[in-house]
PyMOL CGO cylinders between C-alpha atoms (Angstrom):
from pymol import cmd
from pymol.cgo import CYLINDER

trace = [
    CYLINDER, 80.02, 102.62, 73.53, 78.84, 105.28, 71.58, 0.3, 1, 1, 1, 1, 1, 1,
    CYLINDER, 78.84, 105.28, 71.58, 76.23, 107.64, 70.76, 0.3, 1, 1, 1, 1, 1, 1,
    CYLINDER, 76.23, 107.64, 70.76, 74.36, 105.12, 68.48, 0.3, 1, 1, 1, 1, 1, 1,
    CYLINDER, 74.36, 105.12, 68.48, 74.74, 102.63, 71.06, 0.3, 1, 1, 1, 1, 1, 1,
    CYLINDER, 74.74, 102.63, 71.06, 73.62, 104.66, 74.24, 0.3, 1, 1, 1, 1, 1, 1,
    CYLINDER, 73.62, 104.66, 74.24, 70.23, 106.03, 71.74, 0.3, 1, 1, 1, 1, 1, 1,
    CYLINDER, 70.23, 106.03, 71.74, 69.77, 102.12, 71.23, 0.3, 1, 1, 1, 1, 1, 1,
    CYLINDER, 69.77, 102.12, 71.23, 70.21, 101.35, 75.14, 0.3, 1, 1, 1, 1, 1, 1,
    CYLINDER, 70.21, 101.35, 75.14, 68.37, 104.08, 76.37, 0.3, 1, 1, 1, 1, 1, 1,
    CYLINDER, 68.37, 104.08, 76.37, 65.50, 103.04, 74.15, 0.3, 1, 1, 1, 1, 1, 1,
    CYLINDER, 65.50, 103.04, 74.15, 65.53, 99.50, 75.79, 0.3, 1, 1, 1, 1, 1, 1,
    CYLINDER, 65.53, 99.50, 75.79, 65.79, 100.43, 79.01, 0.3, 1, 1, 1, 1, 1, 1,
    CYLINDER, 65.79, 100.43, 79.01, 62.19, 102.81, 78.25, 0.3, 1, 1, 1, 1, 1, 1,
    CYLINDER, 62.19, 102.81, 78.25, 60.45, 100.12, 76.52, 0.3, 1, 1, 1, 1, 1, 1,
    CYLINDER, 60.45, 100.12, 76.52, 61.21, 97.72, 79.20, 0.3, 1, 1, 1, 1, 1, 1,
    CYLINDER, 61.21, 97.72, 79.20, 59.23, 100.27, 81.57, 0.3, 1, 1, 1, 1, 1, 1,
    CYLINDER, 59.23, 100.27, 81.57, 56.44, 100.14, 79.24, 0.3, 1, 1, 1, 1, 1, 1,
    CYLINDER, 56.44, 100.14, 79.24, 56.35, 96.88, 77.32, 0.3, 1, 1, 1, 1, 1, 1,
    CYLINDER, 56.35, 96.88, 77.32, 58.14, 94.19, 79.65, 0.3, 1, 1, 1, 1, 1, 1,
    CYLINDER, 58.14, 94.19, 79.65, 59.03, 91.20, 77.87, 0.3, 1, 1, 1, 1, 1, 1,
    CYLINDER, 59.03, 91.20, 77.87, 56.79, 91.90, 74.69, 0.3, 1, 1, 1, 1, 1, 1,
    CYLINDER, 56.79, 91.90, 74.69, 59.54, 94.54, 73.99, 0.3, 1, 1, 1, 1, 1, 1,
    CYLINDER, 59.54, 94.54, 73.99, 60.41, 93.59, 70.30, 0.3, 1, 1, 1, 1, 1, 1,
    CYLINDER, 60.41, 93.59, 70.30, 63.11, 95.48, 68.01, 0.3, 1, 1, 1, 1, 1, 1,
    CYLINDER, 63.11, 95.48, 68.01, 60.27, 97.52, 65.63, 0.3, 1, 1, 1, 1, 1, 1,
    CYLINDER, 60.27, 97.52, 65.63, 59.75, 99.26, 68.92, 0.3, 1, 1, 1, 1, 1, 1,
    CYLINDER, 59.75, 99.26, 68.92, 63.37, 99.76, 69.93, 0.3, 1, 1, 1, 1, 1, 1,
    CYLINDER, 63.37, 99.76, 69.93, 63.85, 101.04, 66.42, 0.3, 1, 1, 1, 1, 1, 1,
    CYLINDER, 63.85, 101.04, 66.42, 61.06, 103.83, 66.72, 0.3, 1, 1, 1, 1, 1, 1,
    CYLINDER, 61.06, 103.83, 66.72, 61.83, 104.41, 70.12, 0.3, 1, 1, 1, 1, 1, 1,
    CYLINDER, 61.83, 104.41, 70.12, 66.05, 104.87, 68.81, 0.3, 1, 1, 1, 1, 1, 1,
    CYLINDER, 66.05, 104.87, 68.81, 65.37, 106.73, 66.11, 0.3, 1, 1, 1, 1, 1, 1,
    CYLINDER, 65.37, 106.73, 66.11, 67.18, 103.64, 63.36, 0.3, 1, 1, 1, 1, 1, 1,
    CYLINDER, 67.18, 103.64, 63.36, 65.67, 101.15, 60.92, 0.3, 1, 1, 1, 1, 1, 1,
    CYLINDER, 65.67, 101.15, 60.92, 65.32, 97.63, 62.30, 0.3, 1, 1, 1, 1, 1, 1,
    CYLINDER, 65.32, 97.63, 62.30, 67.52, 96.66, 59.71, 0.3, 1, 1, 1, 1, 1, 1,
    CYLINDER, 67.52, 96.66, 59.71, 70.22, 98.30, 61.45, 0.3, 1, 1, 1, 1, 1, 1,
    CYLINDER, 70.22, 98.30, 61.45, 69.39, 96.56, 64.91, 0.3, 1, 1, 1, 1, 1, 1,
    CYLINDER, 69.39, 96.56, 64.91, 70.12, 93.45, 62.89, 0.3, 1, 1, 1, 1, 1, 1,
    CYLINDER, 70.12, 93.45, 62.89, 73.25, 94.52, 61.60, 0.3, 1, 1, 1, 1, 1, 1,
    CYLINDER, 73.25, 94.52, 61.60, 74.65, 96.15, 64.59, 0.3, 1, 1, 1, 1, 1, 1,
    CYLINDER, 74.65, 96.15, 64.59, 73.84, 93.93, 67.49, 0.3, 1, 1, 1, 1, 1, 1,
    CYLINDER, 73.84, 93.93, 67.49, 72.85, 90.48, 65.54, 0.3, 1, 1, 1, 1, 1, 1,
    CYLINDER, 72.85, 90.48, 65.54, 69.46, 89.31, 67.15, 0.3, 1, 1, 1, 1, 1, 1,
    CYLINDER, 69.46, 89.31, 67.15, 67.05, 90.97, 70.20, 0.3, 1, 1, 1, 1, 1, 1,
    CYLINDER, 67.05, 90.97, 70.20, 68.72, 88.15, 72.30, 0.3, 1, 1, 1, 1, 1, 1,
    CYLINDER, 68.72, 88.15, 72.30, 72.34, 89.54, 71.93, 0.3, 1, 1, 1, 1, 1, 1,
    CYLINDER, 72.34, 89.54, 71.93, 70.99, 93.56, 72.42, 0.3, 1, 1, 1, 1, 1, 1,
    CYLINDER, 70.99, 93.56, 72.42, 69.09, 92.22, 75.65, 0.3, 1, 1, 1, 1, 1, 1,
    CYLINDER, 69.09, 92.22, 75.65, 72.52, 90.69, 76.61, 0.3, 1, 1, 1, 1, 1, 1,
    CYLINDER, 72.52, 90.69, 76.61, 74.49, 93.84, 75.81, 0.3, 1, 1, 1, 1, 1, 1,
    CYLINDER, 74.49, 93.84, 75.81, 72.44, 96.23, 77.46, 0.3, 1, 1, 1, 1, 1, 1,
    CYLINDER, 72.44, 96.23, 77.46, 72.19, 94.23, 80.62, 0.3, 1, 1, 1, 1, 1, 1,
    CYLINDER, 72.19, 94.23, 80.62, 76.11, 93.96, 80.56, 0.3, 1, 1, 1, 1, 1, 1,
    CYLINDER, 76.11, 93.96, 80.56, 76.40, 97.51, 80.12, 0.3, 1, 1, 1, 1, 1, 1,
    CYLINDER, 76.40, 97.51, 80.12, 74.28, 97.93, 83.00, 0.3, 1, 1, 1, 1, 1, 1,
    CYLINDER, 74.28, 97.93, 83.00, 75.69, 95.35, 85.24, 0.3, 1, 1, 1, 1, 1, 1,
    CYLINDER, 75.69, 95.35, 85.24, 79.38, 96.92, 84.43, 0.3, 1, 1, 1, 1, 1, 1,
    CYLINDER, 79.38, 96.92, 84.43, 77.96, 100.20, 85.71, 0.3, 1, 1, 1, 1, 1, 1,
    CYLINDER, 77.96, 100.20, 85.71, 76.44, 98.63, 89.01, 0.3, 1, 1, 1, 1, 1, 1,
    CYLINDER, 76.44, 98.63, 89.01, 80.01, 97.19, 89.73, 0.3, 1, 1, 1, 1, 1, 1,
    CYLINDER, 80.01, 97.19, 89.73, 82.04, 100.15, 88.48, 0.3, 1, 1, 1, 1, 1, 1,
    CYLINDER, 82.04, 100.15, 88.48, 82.15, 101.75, 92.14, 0.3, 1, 1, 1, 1, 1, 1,
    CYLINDER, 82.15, 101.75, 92.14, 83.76, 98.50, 93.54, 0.3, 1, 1, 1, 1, 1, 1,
    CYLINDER, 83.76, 98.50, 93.54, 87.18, 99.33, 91.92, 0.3, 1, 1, 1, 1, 1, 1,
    CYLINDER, 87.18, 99.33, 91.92, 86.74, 103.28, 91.76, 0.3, 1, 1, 1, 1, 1, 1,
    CYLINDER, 86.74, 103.28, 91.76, 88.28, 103.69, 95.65, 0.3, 1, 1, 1, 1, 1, 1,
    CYLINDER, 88.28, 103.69, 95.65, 91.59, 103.05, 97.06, 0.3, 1, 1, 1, 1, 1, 1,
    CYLINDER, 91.59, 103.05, 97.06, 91.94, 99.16, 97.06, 0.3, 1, 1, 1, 1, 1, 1,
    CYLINDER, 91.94, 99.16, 97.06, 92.82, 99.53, 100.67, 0.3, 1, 1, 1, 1, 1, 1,
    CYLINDER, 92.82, 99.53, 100.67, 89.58, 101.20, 101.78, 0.3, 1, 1, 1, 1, 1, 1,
    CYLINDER, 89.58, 101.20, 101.78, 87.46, 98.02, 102.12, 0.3, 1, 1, 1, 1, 1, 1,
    CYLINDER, 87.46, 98.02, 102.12, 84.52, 99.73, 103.30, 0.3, 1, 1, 1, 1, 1, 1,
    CYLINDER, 84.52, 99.73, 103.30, 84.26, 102.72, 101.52, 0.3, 1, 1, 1, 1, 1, 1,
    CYLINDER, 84.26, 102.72, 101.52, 84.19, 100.55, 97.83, 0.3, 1, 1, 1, 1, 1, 1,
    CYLINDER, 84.19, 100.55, 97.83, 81.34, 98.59, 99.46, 0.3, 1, 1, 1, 1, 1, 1,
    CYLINDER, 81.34, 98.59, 99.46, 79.54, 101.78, 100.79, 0.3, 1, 1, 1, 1, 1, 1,
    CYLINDER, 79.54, 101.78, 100.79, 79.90, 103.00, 97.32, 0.3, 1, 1, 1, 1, 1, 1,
    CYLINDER, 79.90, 103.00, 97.32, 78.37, 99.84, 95.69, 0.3, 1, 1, 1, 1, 1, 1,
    CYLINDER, 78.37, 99.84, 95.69, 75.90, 99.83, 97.64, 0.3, 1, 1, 1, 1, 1, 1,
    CYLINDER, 75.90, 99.83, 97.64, 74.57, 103.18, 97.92, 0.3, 1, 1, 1, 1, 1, 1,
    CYLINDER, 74.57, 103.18, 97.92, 74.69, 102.88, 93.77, 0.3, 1, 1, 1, 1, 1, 1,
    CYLINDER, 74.69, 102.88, 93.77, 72.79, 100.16, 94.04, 0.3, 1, 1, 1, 1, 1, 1,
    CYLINDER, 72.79, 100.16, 94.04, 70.01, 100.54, 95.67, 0.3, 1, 1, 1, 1, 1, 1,
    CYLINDER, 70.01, 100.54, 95.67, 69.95, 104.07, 93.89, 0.3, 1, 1, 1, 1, 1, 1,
    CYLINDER, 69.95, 104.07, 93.89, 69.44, 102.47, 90.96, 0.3, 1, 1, 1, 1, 1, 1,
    CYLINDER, 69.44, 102.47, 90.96, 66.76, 99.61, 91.89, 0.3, 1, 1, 1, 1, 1, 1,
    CYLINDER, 66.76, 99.61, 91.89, 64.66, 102.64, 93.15, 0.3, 1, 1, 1, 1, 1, 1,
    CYLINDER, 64.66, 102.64, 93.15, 64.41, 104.47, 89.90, 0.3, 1, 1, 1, 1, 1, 1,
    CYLINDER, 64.41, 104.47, 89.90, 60.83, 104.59, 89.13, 0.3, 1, 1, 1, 1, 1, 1,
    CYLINDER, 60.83, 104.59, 89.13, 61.96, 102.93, 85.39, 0.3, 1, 1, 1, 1, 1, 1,
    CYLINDER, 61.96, 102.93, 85.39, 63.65, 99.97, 87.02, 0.3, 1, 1, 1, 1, 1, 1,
    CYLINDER, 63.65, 99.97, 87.02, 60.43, 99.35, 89.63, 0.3, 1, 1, 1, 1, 1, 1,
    CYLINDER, 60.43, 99.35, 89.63, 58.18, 99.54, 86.73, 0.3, 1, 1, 1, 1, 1, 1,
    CYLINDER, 58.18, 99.54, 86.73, 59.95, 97.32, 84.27, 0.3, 1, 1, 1, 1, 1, 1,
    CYLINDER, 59.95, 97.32, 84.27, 60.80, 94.66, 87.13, 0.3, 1, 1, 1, 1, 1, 1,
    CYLINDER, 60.80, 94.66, 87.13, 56.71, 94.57, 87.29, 0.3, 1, 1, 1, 1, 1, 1,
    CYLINDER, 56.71, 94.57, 87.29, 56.46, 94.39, 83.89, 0.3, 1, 1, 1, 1, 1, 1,
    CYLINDER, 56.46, 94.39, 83.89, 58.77, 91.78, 83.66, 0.3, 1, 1, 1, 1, 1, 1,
    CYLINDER, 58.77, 91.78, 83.66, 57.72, 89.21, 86.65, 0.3, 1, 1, 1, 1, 1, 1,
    CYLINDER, 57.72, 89.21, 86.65, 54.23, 89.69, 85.41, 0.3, 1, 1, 1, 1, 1, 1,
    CYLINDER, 54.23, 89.69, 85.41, 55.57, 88.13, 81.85, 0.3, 1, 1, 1, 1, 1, 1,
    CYLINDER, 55.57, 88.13, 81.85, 57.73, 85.70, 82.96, 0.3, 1, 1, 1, 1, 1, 1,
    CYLINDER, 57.73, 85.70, 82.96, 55.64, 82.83, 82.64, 0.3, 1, 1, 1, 1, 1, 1,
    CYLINDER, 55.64, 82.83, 82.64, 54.36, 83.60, 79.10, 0.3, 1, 1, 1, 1, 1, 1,
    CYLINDER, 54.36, 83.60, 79.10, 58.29, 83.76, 78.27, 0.3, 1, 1, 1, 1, 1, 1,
    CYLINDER, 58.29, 83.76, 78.27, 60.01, 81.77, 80.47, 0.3, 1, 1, 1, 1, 1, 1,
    CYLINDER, 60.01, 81.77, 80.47, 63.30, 81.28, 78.48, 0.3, 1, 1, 1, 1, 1, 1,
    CYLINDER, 63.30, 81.28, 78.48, 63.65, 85.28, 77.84, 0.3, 1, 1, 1, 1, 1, 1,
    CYLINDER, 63.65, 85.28, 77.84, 63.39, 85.86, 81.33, 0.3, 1, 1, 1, 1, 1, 1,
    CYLINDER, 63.39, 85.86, 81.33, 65.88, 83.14, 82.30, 0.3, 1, 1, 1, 1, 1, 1,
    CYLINDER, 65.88, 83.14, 82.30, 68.51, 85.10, 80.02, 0.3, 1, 1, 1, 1, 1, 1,
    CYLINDER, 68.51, 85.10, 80.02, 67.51, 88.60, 81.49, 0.3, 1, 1, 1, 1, 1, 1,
    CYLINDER, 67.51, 88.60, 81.49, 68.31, 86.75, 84.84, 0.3, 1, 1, 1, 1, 1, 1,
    CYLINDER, 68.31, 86.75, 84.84, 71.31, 84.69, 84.11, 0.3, 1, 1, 1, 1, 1, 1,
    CYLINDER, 71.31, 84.69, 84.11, 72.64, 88.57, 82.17, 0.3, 1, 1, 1, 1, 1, 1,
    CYLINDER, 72.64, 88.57, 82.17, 71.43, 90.85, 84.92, 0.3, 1, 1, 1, 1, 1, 1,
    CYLINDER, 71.43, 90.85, 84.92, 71.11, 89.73, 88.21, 0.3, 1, 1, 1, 1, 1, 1,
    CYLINDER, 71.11, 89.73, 88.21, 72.86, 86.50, 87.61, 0.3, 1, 1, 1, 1, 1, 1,
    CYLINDER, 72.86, 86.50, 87.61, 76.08, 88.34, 86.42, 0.3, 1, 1, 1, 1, 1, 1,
    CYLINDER, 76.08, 88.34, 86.42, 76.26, 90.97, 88.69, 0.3, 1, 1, 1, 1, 1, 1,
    CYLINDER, 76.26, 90.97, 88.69, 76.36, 88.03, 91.33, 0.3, 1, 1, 1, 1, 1, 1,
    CYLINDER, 76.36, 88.03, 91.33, 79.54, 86.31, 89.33, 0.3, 1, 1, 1, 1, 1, 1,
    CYLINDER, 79.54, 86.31, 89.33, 81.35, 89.47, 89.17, 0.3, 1, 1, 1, 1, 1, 1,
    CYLINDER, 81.35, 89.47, 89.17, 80.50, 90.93, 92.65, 0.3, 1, 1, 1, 1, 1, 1,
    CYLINDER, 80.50, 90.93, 92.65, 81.79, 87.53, 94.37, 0.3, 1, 1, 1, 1, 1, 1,
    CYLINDER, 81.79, 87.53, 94.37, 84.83, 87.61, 91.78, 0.3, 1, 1, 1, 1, 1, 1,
    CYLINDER, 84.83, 87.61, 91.78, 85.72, 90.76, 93.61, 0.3, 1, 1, 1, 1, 1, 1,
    CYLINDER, 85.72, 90.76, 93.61, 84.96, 89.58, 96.92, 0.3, 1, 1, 1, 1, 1, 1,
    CYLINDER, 84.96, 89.58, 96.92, 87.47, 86.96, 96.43, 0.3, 1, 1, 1, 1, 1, 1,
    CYLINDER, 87.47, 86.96, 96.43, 90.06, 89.29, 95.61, 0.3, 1, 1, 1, 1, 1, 1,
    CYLINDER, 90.06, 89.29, 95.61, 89.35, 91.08, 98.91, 0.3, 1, 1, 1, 1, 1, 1,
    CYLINDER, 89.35, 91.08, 98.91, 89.83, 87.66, 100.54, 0.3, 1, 1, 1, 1, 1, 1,
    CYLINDER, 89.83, 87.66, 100.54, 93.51, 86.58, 98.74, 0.3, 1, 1, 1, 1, 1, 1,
    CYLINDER, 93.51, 86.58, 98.74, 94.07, 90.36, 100.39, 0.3, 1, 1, 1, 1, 1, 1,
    CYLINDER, 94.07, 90.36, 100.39, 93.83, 88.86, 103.59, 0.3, 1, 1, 1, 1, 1, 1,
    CYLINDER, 93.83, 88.86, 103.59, 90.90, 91.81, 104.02, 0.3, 1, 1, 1, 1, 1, 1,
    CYLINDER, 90.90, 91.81, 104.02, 87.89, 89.69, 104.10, 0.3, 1, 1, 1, 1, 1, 1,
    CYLINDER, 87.89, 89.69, 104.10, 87.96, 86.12, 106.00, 0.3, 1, 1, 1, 1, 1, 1,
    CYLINDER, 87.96, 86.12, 106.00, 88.21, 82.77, 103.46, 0.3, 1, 1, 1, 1, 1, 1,
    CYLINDER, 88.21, 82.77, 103.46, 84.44, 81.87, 102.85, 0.3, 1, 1, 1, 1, 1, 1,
    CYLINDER, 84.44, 81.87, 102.85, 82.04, 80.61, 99.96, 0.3, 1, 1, 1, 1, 1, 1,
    CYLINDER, 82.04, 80.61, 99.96, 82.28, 83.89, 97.75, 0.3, 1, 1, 1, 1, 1, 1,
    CYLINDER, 82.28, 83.89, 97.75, 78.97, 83.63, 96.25, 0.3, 1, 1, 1, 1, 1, 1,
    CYLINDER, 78.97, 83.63, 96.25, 77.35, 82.61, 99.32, 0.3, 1, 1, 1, 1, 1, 1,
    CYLINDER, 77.35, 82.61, 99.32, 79.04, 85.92, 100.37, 0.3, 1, 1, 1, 1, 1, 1,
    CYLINDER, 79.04, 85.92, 100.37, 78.31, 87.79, 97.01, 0.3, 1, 1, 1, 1, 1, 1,
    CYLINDER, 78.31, 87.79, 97.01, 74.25, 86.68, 97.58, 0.3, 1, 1, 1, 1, 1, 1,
    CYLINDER, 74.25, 86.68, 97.58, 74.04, 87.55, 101.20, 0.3, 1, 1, 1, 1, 1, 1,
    CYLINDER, 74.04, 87.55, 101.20, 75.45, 91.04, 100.63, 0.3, 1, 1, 1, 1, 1, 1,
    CYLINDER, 75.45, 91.04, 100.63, 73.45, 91.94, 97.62, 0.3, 1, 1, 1, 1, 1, 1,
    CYLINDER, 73.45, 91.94, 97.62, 69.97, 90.09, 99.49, 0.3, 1, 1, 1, 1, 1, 1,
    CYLINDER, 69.97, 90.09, 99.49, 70.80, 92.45, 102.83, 0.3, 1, 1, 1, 1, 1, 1,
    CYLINDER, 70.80, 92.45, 102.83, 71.36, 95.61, 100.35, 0.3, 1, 1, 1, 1, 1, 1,
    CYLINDER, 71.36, 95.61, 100.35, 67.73, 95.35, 99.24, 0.3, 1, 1, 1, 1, 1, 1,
    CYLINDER, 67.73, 95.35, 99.24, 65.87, 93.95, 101.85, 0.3, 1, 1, 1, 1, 1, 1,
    CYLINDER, 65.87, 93.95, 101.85, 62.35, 93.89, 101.28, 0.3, 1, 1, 1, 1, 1, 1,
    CYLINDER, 62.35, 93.89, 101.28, 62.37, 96.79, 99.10, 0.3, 1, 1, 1, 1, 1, 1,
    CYLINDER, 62.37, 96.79, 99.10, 61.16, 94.31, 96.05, 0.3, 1, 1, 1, 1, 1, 1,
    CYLINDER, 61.16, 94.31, 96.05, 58.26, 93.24, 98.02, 0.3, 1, 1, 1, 1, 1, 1,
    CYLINDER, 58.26, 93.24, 98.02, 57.22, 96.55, 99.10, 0.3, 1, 1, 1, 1, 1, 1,
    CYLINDER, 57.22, 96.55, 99.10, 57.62, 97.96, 95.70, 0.3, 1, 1, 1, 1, 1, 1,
    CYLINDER, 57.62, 97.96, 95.70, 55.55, 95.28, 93.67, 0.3, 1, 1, 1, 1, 1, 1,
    CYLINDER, 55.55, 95.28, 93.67, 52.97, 95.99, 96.06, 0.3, 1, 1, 1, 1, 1, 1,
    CYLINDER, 52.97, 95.99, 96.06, 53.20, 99.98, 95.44, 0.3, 1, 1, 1, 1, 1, 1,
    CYLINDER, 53.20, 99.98, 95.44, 54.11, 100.52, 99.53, 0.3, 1, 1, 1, 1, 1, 1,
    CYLINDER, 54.11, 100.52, 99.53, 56.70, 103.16, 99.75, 0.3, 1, 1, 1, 1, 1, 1,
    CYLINDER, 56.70, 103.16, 99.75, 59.87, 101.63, 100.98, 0.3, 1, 1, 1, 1, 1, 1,
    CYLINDER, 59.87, 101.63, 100.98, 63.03, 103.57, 101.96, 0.3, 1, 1, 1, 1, 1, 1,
    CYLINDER, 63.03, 103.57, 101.96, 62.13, 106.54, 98.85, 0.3, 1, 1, 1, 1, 1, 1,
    CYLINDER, 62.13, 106.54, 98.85, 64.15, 108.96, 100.08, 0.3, 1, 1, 1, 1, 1, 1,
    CYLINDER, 64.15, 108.96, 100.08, 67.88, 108.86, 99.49, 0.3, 1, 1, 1, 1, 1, 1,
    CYLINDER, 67.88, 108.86, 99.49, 68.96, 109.50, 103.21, 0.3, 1, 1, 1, 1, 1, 1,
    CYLINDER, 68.96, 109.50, 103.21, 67.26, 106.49, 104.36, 0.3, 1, 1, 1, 1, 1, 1,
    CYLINDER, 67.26, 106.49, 104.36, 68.52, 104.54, 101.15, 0.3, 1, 1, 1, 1, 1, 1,
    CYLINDER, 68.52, 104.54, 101.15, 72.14, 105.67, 102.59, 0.3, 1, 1, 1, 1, 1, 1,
    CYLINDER, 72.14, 105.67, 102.59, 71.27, 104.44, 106.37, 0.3, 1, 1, 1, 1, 1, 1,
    CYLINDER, 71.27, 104.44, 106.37, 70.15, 101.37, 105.15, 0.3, 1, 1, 1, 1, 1, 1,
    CYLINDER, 70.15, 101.37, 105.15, 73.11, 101.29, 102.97, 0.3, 1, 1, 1, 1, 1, 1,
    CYLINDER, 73.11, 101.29, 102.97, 75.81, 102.04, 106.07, 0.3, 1, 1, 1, 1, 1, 1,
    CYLINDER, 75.81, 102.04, 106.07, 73.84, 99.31, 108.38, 0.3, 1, 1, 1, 1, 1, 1,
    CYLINDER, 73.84, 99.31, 108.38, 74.20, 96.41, 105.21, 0.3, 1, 1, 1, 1, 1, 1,
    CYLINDER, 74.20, 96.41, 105.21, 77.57, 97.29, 104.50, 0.3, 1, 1, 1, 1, 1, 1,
    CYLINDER, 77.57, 97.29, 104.50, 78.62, 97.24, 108.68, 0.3, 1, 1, 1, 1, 1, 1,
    CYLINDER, 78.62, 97.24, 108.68, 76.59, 94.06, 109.05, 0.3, 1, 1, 1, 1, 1, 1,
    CYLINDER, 76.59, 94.06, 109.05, 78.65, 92.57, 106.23, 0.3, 1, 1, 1, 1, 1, 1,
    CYLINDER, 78.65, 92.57, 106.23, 81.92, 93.43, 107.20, 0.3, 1, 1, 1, 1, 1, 1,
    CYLINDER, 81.92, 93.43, 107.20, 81.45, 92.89, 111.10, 0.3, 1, 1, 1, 1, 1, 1,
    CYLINDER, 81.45, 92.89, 111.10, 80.28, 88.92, 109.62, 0.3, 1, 1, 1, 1, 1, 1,
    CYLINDER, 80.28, 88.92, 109.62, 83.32, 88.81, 107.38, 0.3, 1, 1, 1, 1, 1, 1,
    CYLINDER, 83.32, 88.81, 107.38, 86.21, 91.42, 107.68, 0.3, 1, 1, 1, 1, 1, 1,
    CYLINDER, 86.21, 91.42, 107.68, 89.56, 89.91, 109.29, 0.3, 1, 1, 1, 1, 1, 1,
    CYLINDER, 89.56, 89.91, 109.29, 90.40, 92.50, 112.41, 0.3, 1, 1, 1, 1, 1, 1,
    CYLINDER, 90.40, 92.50, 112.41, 93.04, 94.17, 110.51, 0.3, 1, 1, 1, 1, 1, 1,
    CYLINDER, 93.04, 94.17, 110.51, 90.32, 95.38, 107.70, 0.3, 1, 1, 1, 1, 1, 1,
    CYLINDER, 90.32, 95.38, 107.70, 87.45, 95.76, 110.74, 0.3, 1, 1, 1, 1, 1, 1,
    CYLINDER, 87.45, 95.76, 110.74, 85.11, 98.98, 110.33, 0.3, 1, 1, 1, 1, 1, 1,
    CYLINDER, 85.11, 98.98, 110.33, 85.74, 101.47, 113.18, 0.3, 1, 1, 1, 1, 1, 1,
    CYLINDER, 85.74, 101.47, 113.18, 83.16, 100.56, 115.74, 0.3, 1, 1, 1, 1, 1, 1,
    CYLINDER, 83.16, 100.56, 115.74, 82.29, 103.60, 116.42, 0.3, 1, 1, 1, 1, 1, 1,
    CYLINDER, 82.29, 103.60, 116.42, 80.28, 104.04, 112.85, 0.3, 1, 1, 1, 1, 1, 1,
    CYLINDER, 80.28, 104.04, 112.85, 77.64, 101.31, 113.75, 0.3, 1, 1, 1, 1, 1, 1,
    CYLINDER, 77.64, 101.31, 113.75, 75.55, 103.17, 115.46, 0.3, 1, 1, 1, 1, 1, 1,
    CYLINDER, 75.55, 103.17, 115.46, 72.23, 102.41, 116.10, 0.3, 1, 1, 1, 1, 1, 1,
    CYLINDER, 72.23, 102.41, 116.10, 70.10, 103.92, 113.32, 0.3, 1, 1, 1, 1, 1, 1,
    CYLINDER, 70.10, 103.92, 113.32, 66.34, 104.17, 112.05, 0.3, 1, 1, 1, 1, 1, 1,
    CYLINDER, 66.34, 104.17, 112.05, 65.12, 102.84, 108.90, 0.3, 1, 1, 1, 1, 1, 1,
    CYLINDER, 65.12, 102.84, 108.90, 61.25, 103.45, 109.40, 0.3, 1, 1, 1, 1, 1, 1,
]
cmd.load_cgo(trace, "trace")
């Protein structure tokens, strides 16, 4: 990607904070700086930027799953993780997931395609990896995607909730990496064989008030 690209993305990702859905490419051409013309040229139709950008994000979000040692099992998923939930509590991201529910029943087939590019696809690719760790004899033989869902639901608990309803949730980054160690142990004591078991002696009892 490059410079034009990440002025283009960056832009989105703003506008989705302030416009939601109603985001339309005469503002993502102000906000960027480029002619809508361009837009056109470059990425086709709004529907193929949205789909871009959310891939770009969603290969970000699952970058930290193959940056470790493919042997360290726990500290890819503590990485993960911790990224994650960094991420979903940037004050951009709780504002345009607002923005967003709040329009998705005046444009129910544009939020479908966020989904199925966002949330739905980092769900594909995280239980893709999972099942890698499995043929590795590291996690047990299971549905991946049930897997892939149940990791990703524990990860973010009721932070959604808490956030659409402006209650502070887990804002400071400490507690974001307690809550991140507890997912992550809870995960693997469910579903790592014994020879790729977390030491017991990290799953301590811990605080998340």
């Amino acid at each position: 990607m490059d410079a034009r690209d990440q002025r283009v993305f960056d832009a989105v990702r703003d506008l989705f904070a302030t416009q939601g859905m109603q985001i339309s490419m005469d503002s993502v051409a102000q906000q960027a700086g480029c002619s809508k013309q361009t837009l056109y040229s470059r990425y086709g139709s709004k529907q193929e930027l949205l789909r871009r950008v959310m891939q770009r994000h969603v290969s970000r979000a699952t970058a930290s799953l193959h940056s470790l040692d493919e042997g360290d099992l726990r500290g890819s998923l503590l990485q993960f993780a911790t990224d994650y939930l960094e991420h979903s509590n940037q004050p951009h991201v709780i504002q345009a997931r607002r923005l967003i529910a709040a329009d998705s029943g005046q444009f129910p087939q544009e939020a479908r395609a966020l989904y199925r590019d966002g949330a739905g696809a980092l769900l594909i690719h995280v239980a893709e990896w999972i099942d890698t760790r499995c043929a590795r004899g590291q996690l047990r033989h299971d549905d991946p995607h049930f897997m892939a869902e149940l990791l990703l639901s524990m990860l973010i608990g009721l932070d959604v909730e808490k956030q659409r309803f402006h209650t502070p949730h887990r804002t400071d980054a400490a507690v974001r990496r307690r809550w991140a160690e507890f997912s992550v142990d809870s995960f693997l004591r469910a579903f790592a064989t014994p020879e790729a078991a977390p030491d017991p002696s990290s799953n301590q009892h811990r605080s998340f008030s």
